[in-house]
C-alpha positions as CSV (number, residue, x, y, z in Angstrom):
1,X,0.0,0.0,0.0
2,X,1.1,3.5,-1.1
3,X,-0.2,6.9,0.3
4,X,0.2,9.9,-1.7
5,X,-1.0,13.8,-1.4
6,X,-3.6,14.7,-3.6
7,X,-1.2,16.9,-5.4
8,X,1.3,13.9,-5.8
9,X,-1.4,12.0,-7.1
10,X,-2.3,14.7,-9.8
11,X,0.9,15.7,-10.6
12,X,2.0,12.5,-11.8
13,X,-1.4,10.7,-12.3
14,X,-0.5,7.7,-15.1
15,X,2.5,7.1,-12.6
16,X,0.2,6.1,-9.6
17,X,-2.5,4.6,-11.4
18,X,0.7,1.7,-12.5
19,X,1.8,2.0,-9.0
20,X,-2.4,1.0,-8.0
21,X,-1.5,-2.2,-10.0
22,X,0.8,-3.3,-7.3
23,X,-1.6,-2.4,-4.7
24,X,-4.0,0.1,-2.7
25,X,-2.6,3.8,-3.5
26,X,-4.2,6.2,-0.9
27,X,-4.7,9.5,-1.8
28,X,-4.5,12.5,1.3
29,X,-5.3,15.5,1.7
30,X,-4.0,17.9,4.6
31,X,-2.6,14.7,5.8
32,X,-6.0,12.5,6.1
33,X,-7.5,9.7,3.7
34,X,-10.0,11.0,1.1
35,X,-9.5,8.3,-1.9
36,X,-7.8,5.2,-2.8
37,X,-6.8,3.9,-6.1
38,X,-7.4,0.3,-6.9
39,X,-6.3,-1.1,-10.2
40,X,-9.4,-3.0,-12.0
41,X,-8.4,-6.2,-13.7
42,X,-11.6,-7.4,-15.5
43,X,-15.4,-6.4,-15.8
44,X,-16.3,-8.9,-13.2
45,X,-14.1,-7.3,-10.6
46,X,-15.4,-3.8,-11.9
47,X,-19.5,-4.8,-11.2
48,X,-18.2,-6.3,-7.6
49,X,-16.6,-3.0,-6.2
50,X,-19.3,-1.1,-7.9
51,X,-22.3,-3.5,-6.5
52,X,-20.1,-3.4,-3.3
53,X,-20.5,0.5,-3.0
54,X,-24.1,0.7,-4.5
55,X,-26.8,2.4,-1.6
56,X,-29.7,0.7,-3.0
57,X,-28.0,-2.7,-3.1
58,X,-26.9,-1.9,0.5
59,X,-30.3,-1.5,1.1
60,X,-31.8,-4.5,-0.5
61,X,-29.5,-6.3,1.4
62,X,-30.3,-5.2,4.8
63,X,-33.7,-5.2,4.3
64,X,-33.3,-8.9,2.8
65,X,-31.3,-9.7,5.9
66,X,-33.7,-8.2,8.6
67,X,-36.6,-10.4,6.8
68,X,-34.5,-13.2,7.3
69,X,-33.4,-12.6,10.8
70,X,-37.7,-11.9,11.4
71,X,-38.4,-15.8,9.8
72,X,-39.9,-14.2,6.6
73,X,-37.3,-15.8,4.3
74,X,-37.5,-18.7,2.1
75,X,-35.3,-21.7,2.2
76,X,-32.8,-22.2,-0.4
77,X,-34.6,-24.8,-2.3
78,X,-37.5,-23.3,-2.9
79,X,-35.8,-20.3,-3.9
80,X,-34.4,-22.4,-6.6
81,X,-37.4,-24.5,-7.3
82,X,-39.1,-20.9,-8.2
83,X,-35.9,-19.8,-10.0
84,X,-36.4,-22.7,-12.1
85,X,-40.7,-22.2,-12.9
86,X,-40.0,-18.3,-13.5
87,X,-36.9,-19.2,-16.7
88,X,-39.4,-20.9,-18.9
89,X,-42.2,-18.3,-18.7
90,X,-39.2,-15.9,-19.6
91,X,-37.9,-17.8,-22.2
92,X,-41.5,-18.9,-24.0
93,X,-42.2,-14.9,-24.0
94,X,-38.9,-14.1,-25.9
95,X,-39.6,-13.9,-29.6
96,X,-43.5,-13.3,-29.1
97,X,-44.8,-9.7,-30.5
98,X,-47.3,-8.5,-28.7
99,X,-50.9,-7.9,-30.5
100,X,-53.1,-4.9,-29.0
């Protein structure tokens, strides 16, 4: 891990953004944290630390977990077992034009 003033940071920007490829780069300001650099090293790893950071998936989440917590869940396998009745209505409606 690397920490580095903000004006470090922008004075010599491509520089730290190869250094982030090693690991965390921590940009200051005044002496305290305000950003971090972290090198990206496929989509999959993109959609995680965005997903990660997202307020409305936080609050799915929590929400999801307090239901849980309260007994209003469903177990695992009938999750699935309506995962599995809901993909052929999708994929029967693919192709189909609607008429008015």
């Amino acid at each position: 891990m690397k920490i580095a003033s903000v004006a470090e940071v922008k004075a010599q920007f491509s520089a730290y953004l190869k250094e982030s490829e090693q690991g965390l780069v921590i940009v200051t300001r005044n002496g305290r944290p305000v950003a971090a650099l972290l090198a990206v090293r496929d989509d999959e790893e993109l959609e995680r630390l965005v997903l990660a950071h997202s307020p409305r998936l936080q609050s799915i989440l929590k929400t999801a977990r307090q239901q849980i917590r309260e007994g209003e869940g469903i177990s695992h396998e009938d999750f699935w077992r309506e995962m599995d009745e809901e993909e052929p209505a999708k994929k029967g409606a693919k192709g189909k034009k609607k008429t008015a």
